[in-house]
MOPAC internal coordinates of N, CA, C and O (Angstrom, degrees):
PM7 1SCF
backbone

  N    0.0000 0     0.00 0     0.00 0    0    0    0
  C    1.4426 1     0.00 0     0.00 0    1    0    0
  C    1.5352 1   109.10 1     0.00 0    2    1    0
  O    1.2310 1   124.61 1   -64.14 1    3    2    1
  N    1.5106 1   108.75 1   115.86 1    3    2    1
  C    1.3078 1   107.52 1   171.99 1    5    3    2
  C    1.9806 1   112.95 1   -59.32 1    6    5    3
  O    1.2310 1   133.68 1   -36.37 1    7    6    5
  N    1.5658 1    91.16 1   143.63 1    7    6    5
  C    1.9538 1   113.37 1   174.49 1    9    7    6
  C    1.0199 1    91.73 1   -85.41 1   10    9    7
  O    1.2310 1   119.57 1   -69.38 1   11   10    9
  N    1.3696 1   118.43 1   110.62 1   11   10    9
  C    2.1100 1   113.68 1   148.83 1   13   11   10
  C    1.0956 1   109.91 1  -125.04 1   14   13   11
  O    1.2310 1   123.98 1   -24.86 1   15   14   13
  N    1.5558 1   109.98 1   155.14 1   15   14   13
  C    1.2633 1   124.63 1  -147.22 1   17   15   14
  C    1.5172 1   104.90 1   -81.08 1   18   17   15
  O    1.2310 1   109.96 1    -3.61 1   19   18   17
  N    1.2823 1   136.44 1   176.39 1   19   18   17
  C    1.4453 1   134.45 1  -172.47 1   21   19   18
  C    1.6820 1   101.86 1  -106.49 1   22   21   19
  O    1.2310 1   116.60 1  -152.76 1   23   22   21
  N    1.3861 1   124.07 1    27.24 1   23   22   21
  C    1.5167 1   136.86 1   165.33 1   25   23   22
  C    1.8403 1    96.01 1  -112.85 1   26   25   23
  O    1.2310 1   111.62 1   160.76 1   27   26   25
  N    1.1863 1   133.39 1   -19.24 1   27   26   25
  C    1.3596 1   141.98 1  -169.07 1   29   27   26
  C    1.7381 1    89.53 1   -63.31 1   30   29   27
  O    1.2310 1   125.10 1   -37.15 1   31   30   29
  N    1.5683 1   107.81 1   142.85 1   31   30   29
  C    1.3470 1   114.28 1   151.79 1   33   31   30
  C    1.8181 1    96.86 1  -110.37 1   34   33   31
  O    1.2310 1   131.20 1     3.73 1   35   34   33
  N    1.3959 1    95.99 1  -176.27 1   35   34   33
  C    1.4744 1   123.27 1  -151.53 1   37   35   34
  C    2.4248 1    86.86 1   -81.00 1   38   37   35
  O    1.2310 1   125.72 1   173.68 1   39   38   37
  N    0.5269 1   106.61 1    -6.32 1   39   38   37
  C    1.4754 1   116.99 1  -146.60 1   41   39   38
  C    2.0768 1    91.44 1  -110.48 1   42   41   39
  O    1.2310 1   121.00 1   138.52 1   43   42   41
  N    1.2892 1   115.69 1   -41.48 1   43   42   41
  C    1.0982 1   128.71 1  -174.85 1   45   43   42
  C    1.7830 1   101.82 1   -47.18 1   46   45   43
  O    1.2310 1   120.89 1    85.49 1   47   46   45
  N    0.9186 1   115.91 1   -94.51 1   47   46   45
  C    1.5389 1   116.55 1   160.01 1   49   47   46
  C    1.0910 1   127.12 1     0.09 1   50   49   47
  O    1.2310 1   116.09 1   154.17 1   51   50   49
  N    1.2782 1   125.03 1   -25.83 1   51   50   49
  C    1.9343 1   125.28 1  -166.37 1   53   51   50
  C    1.6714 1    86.58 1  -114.18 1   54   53   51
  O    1.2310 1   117.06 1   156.13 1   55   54   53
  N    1.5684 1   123.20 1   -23.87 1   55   54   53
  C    1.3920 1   121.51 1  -150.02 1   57   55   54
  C    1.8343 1    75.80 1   -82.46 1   58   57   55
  O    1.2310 1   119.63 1   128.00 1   59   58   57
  N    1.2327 1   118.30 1   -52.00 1   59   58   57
  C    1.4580 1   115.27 1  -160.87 1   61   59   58
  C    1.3368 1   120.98 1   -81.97 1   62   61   59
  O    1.2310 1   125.02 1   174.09 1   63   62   61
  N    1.4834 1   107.96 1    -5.91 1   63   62   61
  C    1.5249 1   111.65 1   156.08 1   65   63   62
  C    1.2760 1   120.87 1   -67.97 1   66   65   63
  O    1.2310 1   131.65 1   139.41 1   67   66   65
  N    1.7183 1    95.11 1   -40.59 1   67   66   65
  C    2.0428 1    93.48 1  -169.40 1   69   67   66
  C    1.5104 1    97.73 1   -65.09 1   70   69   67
  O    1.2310 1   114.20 1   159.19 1   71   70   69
  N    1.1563 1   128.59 1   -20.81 1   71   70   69
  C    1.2519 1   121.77 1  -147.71 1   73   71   70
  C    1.5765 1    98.97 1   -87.53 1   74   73   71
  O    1.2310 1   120.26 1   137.53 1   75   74   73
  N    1.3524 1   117.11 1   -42.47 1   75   74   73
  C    1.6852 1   146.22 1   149.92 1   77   75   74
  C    1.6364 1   115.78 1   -14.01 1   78   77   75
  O    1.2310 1   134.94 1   128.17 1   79   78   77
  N    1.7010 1    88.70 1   -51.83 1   79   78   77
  C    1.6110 1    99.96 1   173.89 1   81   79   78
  C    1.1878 1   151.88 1  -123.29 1   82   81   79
  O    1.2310 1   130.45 1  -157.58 1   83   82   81
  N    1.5252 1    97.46 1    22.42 1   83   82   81
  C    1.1698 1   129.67 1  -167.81 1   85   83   82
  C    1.6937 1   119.96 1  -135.33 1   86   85   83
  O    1.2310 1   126.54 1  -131.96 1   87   86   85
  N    1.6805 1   105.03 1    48.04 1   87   86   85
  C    1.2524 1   119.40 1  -166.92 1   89   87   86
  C    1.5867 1   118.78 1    64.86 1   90   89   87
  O    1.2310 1   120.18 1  -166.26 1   91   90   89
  N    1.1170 1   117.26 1    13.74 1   91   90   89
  C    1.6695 1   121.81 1   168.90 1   93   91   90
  C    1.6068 1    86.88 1    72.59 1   94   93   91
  O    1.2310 1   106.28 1  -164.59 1   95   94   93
  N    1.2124 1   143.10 1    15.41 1   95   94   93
  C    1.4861 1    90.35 1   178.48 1   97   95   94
  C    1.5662 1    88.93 1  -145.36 1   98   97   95
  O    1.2310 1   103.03 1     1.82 1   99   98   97
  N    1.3244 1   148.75 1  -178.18 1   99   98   97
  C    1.8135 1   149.89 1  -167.91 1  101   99   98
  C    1.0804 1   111.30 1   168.16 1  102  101   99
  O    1.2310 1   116.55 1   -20.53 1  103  102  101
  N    1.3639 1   124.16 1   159.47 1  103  102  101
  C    1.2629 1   146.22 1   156.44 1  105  103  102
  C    1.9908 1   122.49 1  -100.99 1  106  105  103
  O    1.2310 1   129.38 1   -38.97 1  107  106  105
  N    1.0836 1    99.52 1   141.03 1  107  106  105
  C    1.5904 1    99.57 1  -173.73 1  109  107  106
  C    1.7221 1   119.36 1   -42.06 1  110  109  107
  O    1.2310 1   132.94 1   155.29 1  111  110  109
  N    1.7567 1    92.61 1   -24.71 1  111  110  109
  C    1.4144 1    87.15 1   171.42 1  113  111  110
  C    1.6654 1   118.82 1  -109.56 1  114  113  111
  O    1.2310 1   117.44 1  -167.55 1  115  114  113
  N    0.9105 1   122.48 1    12.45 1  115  114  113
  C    1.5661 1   131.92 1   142.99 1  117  115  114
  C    1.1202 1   125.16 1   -69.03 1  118  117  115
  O    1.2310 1   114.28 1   147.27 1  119  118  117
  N    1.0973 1   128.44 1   -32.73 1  119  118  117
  C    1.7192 1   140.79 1   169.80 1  121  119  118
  C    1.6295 1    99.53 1   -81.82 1  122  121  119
  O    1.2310 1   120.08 1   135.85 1  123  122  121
  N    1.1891 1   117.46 1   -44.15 1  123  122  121
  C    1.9819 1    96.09 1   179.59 1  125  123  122
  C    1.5275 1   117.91 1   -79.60 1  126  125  123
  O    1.2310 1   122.08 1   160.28 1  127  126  125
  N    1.5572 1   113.63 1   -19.72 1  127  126  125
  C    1.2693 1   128.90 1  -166.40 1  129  127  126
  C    1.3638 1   113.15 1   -78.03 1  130  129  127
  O    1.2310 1   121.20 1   166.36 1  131  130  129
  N    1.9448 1   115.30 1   -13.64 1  131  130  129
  C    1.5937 1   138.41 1  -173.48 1  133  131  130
  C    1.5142 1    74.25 1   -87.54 1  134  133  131
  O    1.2310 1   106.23 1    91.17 1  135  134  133
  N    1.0277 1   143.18 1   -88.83 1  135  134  133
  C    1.5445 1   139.57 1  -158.47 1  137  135  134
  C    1.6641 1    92.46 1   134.22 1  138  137  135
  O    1.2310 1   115.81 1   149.55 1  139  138  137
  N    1.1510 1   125.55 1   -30.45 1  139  138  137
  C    1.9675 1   121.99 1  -170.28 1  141  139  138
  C    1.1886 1   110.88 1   -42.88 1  142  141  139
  O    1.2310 1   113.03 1   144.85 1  143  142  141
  N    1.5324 1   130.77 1   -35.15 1  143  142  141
  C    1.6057 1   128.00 1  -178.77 1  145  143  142
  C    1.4441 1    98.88 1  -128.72 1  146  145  143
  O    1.2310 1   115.58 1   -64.10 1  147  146  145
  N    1.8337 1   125.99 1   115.90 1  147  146  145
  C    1.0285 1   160.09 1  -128.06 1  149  147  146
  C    2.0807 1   100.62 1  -128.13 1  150  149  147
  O    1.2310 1   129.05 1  -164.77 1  151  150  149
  N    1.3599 1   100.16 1    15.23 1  151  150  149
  C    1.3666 1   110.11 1   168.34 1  153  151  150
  C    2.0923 1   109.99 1   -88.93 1  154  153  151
  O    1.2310 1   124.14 1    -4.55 1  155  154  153
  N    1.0934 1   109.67 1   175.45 1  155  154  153
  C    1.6665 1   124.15 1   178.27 1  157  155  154
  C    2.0063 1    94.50 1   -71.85 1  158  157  155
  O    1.2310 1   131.31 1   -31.28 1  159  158  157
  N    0.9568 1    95.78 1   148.72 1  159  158  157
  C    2.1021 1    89.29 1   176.41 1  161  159  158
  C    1.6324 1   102.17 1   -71.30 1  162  161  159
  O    1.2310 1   123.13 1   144.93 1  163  162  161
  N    1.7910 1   111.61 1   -35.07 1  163  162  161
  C    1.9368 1    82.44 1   166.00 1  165  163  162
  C    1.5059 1   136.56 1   -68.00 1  166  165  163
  O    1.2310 1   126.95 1   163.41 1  167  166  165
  N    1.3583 1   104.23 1   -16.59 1  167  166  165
  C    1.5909 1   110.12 1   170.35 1  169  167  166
  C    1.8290 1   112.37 1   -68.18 1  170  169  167
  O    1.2310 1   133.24 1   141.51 1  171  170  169
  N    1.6832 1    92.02 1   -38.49 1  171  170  169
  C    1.9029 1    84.58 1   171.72 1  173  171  170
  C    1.5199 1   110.16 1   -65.22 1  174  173  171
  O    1.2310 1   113.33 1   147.60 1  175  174  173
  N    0.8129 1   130.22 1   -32.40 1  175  174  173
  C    1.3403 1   141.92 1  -145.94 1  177  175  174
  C    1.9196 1   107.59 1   -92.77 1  178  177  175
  O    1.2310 1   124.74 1   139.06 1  179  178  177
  N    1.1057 1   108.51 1   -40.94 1  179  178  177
  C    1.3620 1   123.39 1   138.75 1  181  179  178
  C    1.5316 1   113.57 1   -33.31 1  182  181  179
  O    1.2310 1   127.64 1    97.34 1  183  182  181
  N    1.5492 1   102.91 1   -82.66 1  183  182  181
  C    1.4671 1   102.27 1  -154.86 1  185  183  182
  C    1.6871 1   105.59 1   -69.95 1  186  185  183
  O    1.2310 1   113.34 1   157.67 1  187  186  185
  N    1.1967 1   130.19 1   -22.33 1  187  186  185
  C    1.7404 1   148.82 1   173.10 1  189  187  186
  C    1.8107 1    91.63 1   -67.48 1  190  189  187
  O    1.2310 1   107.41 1   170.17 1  191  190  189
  N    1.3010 1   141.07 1    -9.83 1  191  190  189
  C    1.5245 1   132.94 1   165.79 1  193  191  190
  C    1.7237 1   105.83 1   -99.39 1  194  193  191
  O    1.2310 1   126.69 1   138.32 1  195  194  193
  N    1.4992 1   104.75 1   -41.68 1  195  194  193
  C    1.3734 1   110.57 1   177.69 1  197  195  194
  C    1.2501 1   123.03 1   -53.88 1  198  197  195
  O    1.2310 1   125.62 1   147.26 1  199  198  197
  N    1.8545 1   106.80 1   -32.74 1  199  198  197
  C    1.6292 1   106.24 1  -171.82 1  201  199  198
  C    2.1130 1   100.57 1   -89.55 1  202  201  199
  O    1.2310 1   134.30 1   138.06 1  203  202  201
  N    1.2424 1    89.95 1   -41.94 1  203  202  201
  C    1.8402 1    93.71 1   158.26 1  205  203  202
  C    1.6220 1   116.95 1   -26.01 1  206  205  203
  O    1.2310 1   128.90 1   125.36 1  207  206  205
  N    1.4958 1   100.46 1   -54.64 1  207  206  205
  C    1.3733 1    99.47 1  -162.97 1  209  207  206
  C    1.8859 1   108.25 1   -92.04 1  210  209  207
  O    1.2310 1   121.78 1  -161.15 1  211  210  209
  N    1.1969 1   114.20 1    18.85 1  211  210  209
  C    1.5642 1   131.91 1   178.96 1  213  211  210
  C    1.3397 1   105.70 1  -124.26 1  214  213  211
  O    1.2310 1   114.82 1   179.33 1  215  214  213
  N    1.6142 1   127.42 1    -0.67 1  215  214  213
  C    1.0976 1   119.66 1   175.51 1  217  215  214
  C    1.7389 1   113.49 1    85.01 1  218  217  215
  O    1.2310 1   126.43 1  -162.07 1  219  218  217
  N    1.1616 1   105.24 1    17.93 1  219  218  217
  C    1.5965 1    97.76 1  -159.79 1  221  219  218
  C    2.0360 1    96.63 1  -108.77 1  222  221  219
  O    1.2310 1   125.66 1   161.71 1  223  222  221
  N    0.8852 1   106.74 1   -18.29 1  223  222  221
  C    1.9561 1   133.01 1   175.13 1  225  223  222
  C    1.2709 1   114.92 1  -141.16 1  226  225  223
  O    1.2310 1   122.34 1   -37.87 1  227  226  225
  N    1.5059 1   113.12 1   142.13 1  227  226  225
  C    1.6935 1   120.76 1   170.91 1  229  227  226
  C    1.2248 1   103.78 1  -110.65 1  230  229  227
  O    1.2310 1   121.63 1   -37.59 1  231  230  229
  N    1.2518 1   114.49 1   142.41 1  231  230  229
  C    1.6060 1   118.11 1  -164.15 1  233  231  230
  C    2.0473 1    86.38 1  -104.86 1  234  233  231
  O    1.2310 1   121.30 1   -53.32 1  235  234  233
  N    1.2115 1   115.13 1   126.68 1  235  234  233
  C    1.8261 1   121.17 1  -165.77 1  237  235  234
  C    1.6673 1    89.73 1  -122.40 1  238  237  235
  O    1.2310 1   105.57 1  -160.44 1  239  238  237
  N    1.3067 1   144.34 1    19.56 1  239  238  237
  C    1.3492 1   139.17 1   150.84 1  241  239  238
  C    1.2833 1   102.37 1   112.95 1  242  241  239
  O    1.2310 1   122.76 1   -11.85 1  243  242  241
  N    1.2333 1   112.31 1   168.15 1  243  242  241
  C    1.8885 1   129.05 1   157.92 1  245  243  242
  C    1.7256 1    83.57 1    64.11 1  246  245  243
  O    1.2310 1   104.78 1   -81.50 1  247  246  245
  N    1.3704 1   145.73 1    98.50 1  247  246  245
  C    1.0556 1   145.30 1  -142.16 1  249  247  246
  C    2.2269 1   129.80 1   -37.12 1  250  249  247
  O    1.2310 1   136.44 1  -156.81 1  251  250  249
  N    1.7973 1    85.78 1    23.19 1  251  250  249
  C    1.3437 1    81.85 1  -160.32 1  253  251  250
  C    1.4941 1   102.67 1   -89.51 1  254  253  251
  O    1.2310 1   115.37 1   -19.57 1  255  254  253
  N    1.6439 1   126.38 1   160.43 1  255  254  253
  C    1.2289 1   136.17 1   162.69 1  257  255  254
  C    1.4988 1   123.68 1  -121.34 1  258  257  255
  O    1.2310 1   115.66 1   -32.58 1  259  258  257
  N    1.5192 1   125.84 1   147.42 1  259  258  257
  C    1.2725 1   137.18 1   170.75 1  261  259  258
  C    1.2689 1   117.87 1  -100.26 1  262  261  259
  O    1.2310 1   112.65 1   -32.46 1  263  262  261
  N    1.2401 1   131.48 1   147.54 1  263  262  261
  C    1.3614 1   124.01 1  -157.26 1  265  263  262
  C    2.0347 1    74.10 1  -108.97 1  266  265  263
  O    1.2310 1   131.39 1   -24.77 1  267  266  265
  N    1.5746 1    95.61 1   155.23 1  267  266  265
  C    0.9344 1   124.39 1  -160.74 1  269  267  266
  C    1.9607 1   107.66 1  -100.47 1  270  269  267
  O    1.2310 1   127.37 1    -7.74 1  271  270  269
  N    1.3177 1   103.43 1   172.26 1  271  270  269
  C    1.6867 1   105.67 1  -172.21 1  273  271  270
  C    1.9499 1   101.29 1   -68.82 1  274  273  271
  O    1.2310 1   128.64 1   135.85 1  275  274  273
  N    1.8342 1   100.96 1   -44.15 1  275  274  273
  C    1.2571 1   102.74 1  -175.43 1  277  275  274
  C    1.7547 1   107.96 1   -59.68 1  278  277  275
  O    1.2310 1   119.36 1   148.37 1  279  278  277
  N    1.3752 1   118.84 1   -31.63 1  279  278  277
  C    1.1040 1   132.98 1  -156.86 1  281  279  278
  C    1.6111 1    93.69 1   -64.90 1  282  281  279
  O    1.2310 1   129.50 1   117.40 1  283  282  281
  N    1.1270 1    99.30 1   -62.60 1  283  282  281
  C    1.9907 1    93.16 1  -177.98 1  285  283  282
  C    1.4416 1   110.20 1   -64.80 1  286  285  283
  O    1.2310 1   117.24 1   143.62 1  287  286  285
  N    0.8863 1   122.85 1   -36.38 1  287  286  285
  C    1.8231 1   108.19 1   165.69 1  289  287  286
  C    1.1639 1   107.60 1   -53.46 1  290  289  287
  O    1.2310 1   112.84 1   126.00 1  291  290  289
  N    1.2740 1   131.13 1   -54.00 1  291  290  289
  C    1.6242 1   111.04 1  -170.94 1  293  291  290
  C    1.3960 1   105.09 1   -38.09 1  294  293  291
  O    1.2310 1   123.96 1   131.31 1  295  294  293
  N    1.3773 1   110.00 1   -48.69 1  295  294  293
  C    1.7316 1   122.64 1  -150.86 1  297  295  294
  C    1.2730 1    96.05 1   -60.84 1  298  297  295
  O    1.2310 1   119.46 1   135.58 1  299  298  297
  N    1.3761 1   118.64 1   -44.42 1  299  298  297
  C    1.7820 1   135.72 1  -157.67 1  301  299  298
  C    2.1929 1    88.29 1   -90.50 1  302  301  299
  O    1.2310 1   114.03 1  -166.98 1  303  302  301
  N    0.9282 1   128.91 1    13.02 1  303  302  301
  C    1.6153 1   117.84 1   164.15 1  305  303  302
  C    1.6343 1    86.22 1    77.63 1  306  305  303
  O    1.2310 1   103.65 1   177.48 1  307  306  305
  N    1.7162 1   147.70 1    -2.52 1  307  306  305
  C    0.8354 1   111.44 1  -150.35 1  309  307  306
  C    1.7379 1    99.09 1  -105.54 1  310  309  307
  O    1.2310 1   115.71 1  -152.43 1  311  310  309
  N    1.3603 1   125.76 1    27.57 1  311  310  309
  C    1.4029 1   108.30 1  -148.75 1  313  311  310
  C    1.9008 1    79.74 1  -153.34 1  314  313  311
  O    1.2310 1   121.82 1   -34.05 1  315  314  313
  N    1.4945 1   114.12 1   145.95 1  315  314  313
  C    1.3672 1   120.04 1   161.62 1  317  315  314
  C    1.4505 1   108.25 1  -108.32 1  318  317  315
  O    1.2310 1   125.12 1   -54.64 1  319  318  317
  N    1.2964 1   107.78 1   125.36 1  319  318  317
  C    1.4067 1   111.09 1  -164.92 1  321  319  318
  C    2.2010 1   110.28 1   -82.86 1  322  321  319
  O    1.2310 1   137.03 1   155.13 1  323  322  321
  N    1.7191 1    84.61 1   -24.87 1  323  322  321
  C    1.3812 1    85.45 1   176.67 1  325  323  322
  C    1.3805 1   124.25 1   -69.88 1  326  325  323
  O    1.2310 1   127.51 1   139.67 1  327  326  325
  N    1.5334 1   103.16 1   -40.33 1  327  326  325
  C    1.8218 1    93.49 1  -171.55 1  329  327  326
  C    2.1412 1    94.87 1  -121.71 1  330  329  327
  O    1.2310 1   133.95 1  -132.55 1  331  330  329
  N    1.8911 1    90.63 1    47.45 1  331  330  329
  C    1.5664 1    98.55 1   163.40 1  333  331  330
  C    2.1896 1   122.52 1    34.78 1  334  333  331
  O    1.2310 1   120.18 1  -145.16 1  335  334  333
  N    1.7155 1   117.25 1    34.84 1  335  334  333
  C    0.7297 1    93.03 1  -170.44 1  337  335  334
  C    1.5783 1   101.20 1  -128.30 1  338  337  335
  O    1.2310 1   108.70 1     8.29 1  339  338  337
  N    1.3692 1   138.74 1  -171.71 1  339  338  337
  C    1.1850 1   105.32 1   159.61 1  341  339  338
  C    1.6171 1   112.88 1  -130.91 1  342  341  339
  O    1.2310 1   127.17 1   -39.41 1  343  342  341
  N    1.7573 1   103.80 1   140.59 1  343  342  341
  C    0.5791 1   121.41 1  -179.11 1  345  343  342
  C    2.0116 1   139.64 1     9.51 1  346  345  343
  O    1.2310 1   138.28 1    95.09 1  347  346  345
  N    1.4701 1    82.17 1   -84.91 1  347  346  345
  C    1.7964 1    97.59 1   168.18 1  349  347  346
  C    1.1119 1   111.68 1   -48.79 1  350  349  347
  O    1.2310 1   114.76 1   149.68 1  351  350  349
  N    1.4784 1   127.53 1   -30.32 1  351  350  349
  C    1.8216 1   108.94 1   167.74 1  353  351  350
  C    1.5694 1    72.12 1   115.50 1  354  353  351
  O    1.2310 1   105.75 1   142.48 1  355  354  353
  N    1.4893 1   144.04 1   -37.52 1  355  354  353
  C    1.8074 1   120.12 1  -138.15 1  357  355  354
  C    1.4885 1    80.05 1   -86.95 1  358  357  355
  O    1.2310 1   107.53 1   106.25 1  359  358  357
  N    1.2990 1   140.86 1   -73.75 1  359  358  357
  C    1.3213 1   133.72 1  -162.93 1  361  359  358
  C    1.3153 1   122.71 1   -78.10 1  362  361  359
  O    1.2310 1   102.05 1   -97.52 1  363  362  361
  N    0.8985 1   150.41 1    82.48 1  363  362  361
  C    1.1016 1   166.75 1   156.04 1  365  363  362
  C    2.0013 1   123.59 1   -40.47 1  366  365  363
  O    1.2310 1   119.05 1   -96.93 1  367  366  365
  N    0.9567 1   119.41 1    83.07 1  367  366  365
  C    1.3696 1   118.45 1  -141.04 1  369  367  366
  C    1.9455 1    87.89 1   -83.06 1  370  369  367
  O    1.2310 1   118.59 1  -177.19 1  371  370  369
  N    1.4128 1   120.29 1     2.81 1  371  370  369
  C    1.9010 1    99.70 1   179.43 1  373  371  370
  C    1.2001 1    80.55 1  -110.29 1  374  373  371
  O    1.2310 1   104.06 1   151.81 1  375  374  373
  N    1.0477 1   146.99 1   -28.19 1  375  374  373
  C    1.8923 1   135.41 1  -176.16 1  377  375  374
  C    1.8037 1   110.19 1  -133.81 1  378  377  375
  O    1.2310 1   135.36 1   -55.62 1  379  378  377
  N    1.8892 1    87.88 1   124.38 1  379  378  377
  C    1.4248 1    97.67 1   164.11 1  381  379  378
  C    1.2266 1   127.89 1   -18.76 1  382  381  379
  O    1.2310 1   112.59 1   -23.16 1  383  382  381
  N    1.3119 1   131.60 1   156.84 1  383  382  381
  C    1.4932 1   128.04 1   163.24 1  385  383  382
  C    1.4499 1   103.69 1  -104.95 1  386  385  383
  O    1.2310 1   114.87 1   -28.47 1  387  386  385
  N    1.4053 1   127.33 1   151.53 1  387  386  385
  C    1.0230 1   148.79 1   172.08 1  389  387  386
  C    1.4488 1   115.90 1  -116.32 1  390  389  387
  O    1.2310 1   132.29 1   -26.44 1  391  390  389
  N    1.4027 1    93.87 1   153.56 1  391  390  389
  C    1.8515 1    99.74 1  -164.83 1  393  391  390
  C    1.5638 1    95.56 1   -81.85 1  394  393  391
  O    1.2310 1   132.28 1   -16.00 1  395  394  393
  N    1.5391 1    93.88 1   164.00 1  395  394  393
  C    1.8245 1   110.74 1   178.06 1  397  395  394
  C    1.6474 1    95.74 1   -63.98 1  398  397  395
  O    1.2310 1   129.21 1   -10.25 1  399  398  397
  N    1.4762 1    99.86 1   169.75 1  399  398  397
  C    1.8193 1   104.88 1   172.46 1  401  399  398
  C    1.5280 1    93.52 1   -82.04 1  402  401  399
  O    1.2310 1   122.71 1   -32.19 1  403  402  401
  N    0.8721 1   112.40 1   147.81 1  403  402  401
  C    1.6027 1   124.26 1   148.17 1  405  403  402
  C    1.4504 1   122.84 1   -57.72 1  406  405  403
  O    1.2310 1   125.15 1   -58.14 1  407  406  405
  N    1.8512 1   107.72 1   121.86 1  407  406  405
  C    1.6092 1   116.92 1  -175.04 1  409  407  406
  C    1.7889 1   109.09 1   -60.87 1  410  409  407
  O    1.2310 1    97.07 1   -42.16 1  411  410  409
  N    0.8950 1   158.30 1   137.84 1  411  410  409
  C    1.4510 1   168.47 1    16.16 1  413  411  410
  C    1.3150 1    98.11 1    66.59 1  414  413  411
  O    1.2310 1   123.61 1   -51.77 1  415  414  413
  N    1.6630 1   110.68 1   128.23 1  415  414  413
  C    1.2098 1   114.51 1   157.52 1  417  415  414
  C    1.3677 1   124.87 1  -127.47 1  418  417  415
  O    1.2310 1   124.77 1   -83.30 1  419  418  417
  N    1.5951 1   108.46 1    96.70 1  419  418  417
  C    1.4090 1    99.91 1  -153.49 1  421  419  418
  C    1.4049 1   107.18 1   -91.71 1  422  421  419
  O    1.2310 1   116.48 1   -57.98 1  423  422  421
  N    1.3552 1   124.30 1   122.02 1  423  422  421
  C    1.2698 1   127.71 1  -171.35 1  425  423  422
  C    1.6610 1   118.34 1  -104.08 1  426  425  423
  O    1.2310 1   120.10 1   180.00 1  427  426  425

């Protein structure tokens, strides 16, 4: 079961699929123009800044966005969108990861 955050509308989900399957990357009016999310293109266009600003899309200029690494984990169950982390514990999207210690072989 995908984690979404409690800023998520109902609509968010279909925006980051199209985006999933449609070369990862769209504009607000490429996503309304598919027909899959049944909102006005400023309401997509809204929620395509909202997920930007959660890390879930990068907005790259001229109104287009790329869905992001965290962004497909959400999709894939692997990412909590509310408290931005992921899942498995290894990536951690508010703090760097750091490497394992190195094994010692004490002989």
């Amino acid at each position: 079961m995908r984690l979404s955050g409690s800023w998520q509308s109902v609509w968010d989900d279909r925006i980051l699929e199209w985006m999933r399957e449609n070369e990862e990357t769209g504009t607000p009016k490429e996503v309304h123009d598919s027909g899959l999310v049944r909102v006005s293109r400023t309401q997509i266009g809204r929620r395509m800044k909202k997920l930007a600003e959660h890390g879930l899309l990068t907005h790259v200029g001229n109104g287009a966005y790329v869905i992001t690494e965290e962004g497909k984990a959400y999709l894939d169950e692997e990412y909590d969108a509310e408290e931005g982390v992921y899942l498995d514990g290894e990536n951690d999207a508010s703090e760097p990861s750091t490497p394992a210690e190195p094994e010692t072989n004490d002989v």
